[in-house]
N, CA and C of each residue as an Amber inpcrd file, in Angstrom:
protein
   612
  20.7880000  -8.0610000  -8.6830000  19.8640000  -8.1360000  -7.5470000
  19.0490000  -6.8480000  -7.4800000  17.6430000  -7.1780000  -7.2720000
  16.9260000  -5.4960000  -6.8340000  16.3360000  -6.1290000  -5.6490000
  15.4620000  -4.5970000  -5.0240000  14.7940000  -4.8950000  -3.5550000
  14.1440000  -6.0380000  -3.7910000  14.3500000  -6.5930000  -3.0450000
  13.1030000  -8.1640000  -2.9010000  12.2430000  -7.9910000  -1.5120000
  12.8440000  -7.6170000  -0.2950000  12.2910000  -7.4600000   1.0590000
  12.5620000  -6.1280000   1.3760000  11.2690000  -5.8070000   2.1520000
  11.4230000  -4.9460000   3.3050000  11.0650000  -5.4110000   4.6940000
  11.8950000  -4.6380000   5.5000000  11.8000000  -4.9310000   6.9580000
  11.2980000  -4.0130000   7.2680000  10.3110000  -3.5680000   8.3860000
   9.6490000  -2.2060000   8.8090000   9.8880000  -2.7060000  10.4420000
  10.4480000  -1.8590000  11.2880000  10.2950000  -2.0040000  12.5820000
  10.3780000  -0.7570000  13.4660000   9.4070000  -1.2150000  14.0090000
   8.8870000  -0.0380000  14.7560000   9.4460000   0.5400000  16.2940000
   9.8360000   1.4200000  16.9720000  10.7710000   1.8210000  17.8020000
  10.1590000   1.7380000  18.8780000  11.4370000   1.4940000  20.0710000
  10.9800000   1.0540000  21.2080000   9.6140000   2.0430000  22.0970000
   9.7290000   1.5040000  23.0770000   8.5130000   2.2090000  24.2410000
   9.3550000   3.7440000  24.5450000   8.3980000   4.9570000  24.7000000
   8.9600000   6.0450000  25.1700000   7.8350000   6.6550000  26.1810000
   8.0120000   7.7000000  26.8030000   7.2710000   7.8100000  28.1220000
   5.9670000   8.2190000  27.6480000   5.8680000   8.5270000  26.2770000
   4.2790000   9.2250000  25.5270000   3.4940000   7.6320000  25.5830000
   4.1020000   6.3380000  24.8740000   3.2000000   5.6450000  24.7790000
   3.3340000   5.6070000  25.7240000   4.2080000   4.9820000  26.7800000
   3.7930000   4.5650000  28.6800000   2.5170000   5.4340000  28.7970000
   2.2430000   6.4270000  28.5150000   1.7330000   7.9930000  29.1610000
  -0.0040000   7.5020000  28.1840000  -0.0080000   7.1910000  27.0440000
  -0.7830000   7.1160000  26.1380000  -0.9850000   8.6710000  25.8880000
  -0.3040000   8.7820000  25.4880000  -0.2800000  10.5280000  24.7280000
   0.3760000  10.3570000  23.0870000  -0.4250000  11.4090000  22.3530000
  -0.1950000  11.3370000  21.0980000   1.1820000  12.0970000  20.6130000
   2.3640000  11.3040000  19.8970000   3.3170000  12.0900000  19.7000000
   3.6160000  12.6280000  18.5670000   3.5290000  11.8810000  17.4990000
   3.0670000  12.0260000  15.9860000   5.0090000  12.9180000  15.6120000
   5.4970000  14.2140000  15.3400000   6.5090000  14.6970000  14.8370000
   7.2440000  15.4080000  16.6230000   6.1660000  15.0390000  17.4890000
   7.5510000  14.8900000  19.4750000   8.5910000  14.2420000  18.8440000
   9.7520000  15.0150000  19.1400000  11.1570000  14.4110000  19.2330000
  11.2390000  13.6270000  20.8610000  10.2500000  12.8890000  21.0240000
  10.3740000  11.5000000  22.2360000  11.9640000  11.0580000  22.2850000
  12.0450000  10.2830000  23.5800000  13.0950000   9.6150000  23.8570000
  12.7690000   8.1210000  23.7910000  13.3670000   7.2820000  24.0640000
  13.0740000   5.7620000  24.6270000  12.5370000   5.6740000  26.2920000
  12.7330000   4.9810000  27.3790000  12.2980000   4.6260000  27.7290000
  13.2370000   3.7570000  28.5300000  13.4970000   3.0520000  29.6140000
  14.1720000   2.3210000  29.7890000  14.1660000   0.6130000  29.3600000
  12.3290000   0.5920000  29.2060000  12.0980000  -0.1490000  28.4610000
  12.0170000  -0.6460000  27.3800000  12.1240000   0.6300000  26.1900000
  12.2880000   0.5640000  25.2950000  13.7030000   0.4010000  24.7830000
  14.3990000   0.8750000  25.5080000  15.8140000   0.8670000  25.1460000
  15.9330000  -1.0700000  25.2510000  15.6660000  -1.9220000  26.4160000
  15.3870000  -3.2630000  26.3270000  14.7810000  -3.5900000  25.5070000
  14.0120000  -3.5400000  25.0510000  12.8390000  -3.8370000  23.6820000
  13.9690000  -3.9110000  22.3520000  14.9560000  -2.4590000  22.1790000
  15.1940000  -2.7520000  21.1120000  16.5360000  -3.6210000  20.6980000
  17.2520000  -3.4380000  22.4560000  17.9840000  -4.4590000  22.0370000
  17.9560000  -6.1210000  22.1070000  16.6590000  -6.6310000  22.9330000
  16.1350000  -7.4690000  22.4170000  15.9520000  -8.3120000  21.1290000
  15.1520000  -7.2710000  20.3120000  14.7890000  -7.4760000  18.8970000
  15.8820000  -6.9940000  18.1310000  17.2060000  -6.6300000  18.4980000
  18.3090000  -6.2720000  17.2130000  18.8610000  -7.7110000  16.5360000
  18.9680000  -8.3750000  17.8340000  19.4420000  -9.8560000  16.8830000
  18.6350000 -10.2430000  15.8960000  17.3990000 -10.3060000  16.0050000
  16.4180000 -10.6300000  14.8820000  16.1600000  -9.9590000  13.7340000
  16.1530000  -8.7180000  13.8980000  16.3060000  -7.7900000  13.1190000
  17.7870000  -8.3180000  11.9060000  18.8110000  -8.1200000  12.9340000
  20.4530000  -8.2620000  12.0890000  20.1620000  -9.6070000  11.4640000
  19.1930000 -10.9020000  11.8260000  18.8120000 -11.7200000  11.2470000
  18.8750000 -11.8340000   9.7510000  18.0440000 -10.9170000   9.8820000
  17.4550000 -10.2290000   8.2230000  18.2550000  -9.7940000   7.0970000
  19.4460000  -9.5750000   7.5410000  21.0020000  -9.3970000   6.9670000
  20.4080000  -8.4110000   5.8120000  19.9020000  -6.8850000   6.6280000
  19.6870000  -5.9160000   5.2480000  20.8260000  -5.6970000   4.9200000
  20.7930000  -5.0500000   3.3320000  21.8860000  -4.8700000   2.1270000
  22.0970000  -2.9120000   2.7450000  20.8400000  -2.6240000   3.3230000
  20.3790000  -0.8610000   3.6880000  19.5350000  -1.1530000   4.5090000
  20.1170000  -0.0710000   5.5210000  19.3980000   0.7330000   6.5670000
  18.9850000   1.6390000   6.5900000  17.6820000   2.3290000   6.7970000
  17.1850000   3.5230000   7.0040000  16.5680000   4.0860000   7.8070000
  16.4800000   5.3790000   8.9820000  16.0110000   5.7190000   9.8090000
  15.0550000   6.9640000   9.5720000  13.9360000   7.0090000  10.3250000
  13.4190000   8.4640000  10.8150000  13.9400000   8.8610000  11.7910000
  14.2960000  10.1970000  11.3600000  15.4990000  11.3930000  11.8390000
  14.8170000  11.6360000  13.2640000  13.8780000  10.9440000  14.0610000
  13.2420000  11.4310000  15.0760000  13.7960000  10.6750000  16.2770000
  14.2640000  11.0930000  17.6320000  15.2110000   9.9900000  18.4400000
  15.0990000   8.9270000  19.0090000  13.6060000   8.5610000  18.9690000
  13.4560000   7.2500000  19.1900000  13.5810000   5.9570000  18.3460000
  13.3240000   6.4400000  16.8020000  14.0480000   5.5880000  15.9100000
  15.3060000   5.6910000  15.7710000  15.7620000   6.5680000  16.1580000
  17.2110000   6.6560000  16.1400000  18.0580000   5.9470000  17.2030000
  17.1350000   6.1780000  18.0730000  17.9600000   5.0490000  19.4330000
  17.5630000   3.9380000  18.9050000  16.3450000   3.0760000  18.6670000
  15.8650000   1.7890000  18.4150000  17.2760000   1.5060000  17.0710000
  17.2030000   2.1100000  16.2910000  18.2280000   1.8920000  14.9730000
  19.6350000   1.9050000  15.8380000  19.6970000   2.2020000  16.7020000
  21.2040000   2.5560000  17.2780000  21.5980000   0.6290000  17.8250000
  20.4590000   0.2620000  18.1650000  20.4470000  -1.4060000  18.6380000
  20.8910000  -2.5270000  17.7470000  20.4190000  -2.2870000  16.2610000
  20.8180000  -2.9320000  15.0650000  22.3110000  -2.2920000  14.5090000
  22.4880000  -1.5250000  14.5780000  24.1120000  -0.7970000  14.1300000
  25.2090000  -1.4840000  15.3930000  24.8080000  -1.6300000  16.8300000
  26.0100000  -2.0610000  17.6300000  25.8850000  -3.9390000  17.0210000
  25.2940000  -4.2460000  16.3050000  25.8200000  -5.7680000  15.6900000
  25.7280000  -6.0990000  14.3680000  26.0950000  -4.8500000  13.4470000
  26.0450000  -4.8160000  12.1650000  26.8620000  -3.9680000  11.8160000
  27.2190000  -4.0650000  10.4750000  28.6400000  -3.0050000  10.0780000
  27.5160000  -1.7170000   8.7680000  26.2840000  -2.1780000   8.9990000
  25.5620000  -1.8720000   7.8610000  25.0380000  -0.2420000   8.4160000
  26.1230000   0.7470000   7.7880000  25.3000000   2.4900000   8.4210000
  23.8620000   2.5640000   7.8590000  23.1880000   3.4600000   9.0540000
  21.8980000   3.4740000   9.2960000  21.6990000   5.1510000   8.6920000
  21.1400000   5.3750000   7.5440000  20.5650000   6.2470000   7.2640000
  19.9010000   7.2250000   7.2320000  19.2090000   8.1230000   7.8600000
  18.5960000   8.8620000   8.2540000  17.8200000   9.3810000   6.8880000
  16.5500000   9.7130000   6.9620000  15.5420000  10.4580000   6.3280000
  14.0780000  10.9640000   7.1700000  13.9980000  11.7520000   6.9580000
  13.2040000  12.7320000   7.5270000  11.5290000  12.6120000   6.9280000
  11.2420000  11.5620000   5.5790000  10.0470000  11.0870000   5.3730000
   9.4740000   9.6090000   5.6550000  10.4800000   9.3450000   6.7240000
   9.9850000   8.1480000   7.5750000   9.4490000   8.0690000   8.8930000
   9.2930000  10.0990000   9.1230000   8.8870000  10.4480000  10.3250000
   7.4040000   9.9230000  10.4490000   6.6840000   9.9380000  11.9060000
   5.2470000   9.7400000  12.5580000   4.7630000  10.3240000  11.6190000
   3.1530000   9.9010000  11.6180000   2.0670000  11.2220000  10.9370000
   2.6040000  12.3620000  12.0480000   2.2660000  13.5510000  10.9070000
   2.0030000  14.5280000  11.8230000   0.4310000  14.9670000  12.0960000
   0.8250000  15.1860000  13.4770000  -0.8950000  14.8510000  14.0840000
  -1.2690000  16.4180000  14.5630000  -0.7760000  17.2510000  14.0430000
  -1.1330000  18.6220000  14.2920000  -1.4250000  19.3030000  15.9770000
  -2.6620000  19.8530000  16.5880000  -2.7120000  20.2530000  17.2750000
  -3.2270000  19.2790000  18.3090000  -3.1250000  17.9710000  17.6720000
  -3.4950000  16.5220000  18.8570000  -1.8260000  16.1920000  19.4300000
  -0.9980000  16.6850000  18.7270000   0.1860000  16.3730000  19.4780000
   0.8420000  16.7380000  20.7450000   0.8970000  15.6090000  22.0400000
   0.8090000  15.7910000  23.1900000  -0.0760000  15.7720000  23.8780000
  -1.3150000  15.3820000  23.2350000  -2.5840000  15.2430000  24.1580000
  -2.9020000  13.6240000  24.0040000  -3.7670000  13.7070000  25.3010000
  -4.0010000  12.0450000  25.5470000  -5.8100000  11.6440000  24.4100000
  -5.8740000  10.6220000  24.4130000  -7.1270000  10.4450000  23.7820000
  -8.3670000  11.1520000  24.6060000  -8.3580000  10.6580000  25.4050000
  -9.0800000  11.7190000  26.2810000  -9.2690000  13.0700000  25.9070000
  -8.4750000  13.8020000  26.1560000  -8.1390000  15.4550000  25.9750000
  -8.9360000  15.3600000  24.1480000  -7.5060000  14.6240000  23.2930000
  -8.2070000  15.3180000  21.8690000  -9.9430000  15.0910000  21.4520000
 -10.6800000  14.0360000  22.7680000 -12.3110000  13.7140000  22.5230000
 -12.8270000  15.0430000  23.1330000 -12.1830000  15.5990000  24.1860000
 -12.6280000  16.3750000  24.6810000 -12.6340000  18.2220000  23.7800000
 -11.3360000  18.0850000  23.2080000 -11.7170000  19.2130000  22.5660000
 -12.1180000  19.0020000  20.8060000 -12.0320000  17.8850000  20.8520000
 -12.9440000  17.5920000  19.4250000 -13.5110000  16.1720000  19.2360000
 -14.6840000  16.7010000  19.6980000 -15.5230000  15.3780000  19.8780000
 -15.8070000  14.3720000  18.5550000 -15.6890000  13.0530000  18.6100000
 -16.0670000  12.1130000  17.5140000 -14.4550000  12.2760000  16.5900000
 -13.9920000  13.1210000  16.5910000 -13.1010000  13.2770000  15.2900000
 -11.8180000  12.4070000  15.7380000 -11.5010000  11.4110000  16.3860000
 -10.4180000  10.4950000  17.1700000 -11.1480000   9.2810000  16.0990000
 -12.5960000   9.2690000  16.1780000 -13.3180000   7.8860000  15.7400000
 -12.8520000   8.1340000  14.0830000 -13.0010000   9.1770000  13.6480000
 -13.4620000   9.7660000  12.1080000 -11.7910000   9.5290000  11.5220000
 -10.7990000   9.8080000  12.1360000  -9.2580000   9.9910000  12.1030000
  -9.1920000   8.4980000  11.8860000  -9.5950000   7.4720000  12.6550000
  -8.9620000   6.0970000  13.1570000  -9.7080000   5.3390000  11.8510000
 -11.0780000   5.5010000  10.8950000 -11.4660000   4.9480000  10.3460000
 -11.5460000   5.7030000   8.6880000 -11.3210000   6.9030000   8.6000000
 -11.0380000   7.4040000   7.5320000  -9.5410000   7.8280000   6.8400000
  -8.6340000   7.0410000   6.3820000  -6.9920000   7.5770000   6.2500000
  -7.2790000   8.6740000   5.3370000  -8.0930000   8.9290000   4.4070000
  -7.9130000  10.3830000   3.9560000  -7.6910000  11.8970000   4.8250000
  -8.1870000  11.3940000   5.9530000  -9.0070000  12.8770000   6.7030000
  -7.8970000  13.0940000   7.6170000  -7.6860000  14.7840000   7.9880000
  -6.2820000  14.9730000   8.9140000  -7.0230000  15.4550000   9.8970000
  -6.0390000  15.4770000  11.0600000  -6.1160000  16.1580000  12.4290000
  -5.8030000  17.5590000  11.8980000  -6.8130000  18.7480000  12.7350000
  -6.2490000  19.8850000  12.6790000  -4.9560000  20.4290000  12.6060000
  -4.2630000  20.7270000  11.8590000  -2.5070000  20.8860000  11.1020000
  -2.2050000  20.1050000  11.0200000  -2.6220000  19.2340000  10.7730000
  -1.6170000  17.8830000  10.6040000  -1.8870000  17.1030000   9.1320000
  -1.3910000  15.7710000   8.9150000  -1.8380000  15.3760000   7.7290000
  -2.1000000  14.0300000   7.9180000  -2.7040000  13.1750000   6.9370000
  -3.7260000  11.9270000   6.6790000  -2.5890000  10.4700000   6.1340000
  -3.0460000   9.8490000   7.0290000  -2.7400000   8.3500000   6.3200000
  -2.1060000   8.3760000   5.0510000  -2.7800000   8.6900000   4.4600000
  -2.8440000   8.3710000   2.8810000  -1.1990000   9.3580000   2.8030000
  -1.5320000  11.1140000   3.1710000   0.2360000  11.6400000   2.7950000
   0.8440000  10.7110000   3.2280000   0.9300000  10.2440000   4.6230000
   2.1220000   9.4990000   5.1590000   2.5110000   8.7060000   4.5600000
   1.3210000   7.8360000   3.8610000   2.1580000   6.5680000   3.3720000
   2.7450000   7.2950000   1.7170000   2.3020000   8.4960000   1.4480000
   3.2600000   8.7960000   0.1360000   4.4800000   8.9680000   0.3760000
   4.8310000   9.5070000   1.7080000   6.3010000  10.0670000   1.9470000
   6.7810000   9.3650000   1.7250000   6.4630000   7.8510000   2.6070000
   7.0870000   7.3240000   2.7210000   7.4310000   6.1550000   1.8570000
   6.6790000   6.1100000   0.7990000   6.1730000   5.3020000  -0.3710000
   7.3260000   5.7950000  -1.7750000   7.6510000   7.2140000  -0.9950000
   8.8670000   7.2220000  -1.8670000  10.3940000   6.9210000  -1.6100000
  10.5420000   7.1850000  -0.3870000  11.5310000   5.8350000   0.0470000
  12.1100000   4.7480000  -0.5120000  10.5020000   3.5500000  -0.2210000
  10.6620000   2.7830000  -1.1730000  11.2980000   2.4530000  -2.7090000
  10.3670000   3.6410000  -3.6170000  10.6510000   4.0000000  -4.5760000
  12.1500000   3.9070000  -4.8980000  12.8420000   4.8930000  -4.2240000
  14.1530000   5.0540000  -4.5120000  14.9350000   3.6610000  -4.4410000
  14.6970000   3.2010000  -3.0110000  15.3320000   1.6990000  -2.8260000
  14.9240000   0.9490000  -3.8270000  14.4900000   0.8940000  -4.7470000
  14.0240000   0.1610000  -5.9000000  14.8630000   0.6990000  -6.8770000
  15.4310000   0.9920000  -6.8650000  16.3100000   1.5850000  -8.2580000
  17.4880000   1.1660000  -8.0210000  17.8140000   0.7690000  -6.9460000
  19.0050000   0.5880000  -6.7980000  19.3840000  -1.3100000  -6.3460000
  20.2470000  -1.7210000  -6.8100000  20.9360000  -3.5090000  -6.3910000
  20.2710000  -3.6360000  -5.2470000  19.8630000  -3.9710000  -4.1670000
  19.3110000  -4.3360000  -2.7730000  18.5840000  -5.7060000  -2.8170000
  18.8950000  -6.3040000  -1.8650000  17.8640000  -7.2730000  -2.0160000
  16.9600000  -6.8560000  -0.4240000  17.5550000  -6.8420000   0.8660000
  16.4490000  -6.4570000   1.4350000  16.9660000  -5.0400000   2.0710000
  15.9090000  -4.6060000   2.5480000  16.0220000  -3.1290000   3.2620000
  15.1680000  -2.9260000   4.6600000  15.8160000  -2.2470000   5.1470000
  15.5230000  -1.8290000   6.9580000  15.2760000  -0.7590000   6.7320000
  13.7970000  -0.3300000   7.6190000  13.4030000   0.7230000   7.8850000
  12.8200000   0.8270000   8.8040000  13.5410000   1.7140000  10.1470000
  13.2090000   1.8200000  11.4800000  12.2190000   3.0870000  11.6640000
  11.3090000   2.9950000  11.7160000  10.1330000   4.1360000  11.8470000
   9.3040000   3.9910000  12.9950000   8.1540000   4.1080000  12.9220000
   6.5920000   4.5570000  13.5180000   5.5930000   3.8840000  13.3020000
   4.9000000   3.4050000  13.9750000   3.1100000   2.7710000  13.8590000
   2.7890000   2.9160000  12.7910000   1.9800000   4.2000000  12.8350000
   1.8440000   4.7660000  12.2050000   1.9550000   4.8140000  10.4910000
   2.6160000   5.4660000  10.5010000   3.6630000   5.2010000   9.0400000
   3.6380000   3.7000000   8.6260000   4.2740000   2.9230000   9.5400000
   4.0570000   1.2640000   9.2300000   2.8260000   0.7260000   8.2660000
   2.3770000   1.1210000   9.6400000   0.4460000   0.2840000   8.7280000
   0.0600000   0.6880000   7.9630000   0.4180000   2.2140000   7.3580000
   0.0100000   2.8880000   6.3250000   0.6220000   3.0760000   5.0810000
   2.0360000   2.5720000   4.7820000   3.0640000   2.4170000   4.4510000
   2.4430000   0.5230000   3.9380000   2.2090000  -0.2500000   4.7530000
   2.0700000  -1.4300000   4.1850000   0.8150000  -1.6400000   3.3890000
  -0.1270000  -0.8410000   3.7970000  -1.6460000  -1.2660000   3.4320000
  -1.1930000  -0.1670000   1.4800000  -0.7120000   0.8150000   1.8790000
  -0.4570000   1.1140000   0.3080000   0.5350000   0.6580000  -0.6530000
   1.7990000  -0.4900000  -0.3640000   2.3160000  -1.3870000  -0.9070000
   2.0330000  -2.5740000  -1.0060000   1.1890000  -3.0610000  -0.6850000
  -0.1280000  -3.9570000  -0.5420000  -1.4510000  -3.6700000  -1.7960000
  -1.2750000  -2.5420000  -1.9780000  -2.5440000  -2.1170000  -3.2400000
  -3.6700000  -1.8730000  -2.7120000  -3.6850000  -2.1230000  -1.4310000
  -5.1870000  -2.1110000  -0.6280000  -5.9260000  -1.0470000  -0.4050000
  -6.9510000  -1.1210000  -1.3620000  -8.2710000  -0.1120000  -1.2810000
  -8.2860000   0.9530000  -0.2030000  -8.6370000   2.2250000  -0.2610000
  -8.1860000   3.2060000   1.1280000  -9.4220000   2.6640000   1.9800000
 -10.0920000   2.5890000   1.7860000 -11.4760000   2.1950000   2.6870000
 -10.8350000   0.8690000   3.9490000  -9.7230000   0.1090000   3.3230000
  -9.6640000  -1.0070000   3.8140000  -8.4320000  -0.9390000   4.7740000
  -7.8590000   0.1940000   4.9500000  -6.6010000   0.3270000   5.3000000
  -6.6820000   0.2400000   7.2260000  -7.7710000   0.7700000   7.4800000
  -8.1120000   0.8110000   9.0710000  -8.3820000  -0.5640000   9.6570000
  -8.3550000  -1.8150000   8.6430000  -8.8880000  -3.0140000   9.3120000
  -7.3540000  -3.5510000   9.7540000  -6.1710000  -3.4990000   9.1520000
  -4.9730000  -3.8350000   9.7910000  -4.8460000  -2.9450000  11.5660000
  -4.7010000  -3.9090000  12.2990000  -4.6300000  -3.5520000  13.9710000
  -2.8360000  -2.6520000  13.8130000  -2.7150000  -2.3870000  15.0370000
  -1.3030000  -1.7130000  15.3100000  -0.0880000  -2.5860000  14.9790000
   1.1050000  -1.8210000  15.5920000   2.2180000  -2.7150000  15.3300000
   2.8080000  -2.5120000  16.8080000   3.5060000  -3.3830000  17.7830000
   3.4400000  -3.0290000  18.2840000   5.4270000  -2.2110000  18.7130000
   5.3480000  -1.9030000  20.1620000   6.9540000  -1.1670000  20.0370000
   7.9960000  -2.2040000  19.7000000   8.7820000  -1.9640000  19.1870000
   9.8390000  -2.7680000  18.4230000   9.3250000  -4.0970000  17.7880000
   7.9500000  -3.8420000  17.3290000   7.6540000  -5.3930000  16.4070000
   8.0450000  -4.8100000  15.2770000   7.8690000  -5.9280000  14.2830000
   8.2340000  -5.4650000  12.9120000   7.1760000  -6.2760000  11.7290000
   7.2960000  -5.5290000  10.6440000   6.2640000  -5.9530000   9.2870000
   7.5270000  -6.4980000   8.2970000   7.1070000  -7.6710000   7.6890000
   7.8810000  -8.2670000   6.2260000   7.2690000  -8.3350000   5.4710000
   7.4100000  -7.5140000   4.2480000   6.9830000  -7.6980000   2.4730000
   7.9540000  -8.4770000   1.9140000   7.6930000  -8.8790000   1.0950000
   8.5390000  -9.6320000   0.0410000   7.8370000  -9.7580000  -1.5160000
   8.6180000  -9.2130000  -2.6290000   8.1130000  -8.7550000  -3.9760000
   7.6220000 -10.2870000  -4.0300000   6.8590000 -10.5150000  -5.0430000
   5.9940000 -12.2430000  -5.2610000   7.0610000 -12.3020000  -6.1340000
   7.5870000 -12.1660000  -7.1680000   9.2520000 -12.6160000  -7.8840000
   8.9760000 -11.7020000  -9.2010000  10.3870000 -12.0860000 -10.0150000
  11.0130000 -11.8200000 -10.5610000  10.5180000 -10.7060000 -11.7300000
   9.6150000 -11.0030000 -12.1680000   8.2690000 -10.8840000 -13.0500000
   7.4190000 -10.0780000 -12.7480000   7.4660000 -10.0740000 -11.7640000
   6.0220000  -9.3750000 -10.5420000   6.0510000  -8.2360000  -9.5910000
   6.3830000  -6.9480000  -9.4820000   6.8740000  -6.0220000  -8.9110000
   5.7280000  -5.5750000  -7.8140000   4.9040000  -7.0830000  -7.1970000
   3.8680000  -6.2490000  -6.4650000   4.2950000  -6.9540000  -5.0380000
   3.9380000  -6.4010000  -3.9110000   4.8260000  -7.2400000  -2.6030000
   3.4660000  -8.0990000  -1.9030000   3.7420000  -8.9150000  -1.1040000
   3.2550000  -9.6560000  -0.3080000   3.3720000 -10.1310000   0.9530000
   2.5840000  -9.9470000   2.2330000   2.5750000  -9.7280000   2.9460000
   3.1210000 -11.3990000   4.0720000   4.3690000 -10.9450000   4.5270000
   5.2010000 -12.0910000   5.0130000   5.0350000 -12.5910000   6.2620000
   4.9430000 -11.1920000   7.2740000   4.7120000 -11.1620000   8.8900000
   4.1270000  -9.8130000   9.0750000   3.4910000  -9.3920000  10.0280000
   2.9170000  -8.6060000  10.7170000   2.8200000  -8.5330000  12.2700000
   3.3240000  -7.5440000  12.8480000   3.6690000  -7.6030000  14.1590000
   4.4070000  -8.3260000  14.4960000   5.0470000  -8.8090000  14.0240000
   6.3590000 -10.2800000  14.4350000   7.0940000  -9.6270000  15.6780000
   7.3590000 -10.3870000  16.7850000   8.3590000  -9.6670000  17.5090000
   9.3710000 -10.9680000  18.4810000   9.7850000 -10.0390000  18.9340000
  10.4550000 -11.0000000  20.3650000   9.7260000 -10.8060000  21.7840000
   9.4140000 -12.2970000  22.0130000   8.3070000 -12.4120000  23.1000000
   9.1880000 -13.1980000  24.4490000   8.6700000 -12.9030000  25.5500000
   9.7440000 -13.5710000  26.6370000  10.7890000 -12.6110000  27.6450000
């Protein structure tokens, strides 16, 4: 058996999104809602019966991952290149604020993944970090794999296991808190993935 699926799901509500403030490498909490959100979506998740779990070391994936571990025997991993972009000196400011002290560059950020926020870094790193992840989980027996992360990372992370042109990467919309993304390799022969669900969640 090798990887065939990935699961990508994204961590519950914390008081930055309530707040709409940018958190990017904030060690955030959940939320009370979010903490509902993720145990909501753990059954669906444990659905998925990953072979591996993996977390960003940051505590809101770590609580959201904490929802799938109380109904699975499967330990949850921790790695530290499944963290948010880091969004440099926009971190903790609302959209507002970062237009205000740098005008247009929110628009230029949202439609260019090459280009970084002041200290921070671009689409494109993120999805390498995290693109090696992957990598590794590919070397090894798995058939599917969990990875509890960030927006962020998500969409950027899928649009470059996807093969998709950088120009094209800003037309995929968000993900939202505790939804989740499914790839699945096209088979046996074919080591390129294909896009299963997007934003999938638990509604109700």
């Amino acid at each position: 058996m090798s990887l065939e699926r990935l699961v990508l799901w994204r961590h519950g509500e914390t008081g930055h999104n309530l707040a709409g403030r940018i958190q990017g490498h904030l060690d955030t909490s959940l939320t009370e809602v979010g903490e509902q959100q993720a145990a909501a979506a753990a059954p669906a998740i444990a659905g998925f019966s990953p072979e591996v779990a993996m977390c960003s070391d940051l505590r809101r994936a770590r609580s959201t991952a904490a929802a799938f571990s109380a109904l699975s025997d499967i330990p949850v991993r921790l790695d530290k290149r499944l963290r948010e972009t880091h969004l440099g000196e926009w971190q903790g400011l609302s959209g507002a604020e970062v237009e205000h002290g740098w005008p247009g560059a929110m628009l230029t950020w949202r439609s260019d993944p090459t280009w970084a926020p002041p200290g921070g870094e671009s689409r494109v790193e993120v999805a390498e970090r995290a693109h090696e992840v992957v990598l590794e989980l590919e070397q090894q027996p798995r058939g599917t794999a969990l990875l509890c992360a960030h927006g962020g990372l998500i969409t950027a992370l899928t649009a470059k296991l996807l093969r998709l042109p950088v120009e094209l990467w800003p037309s995929f919309g968000g993900v939202g808190n505790c939804h989740w993304v499914v790839l699945r390799k096209r088979g046996a022969s074919d080591d390129r993935w294909r896009l299963l669900a997007y934003n999938a969640g638990v509604h109700g």
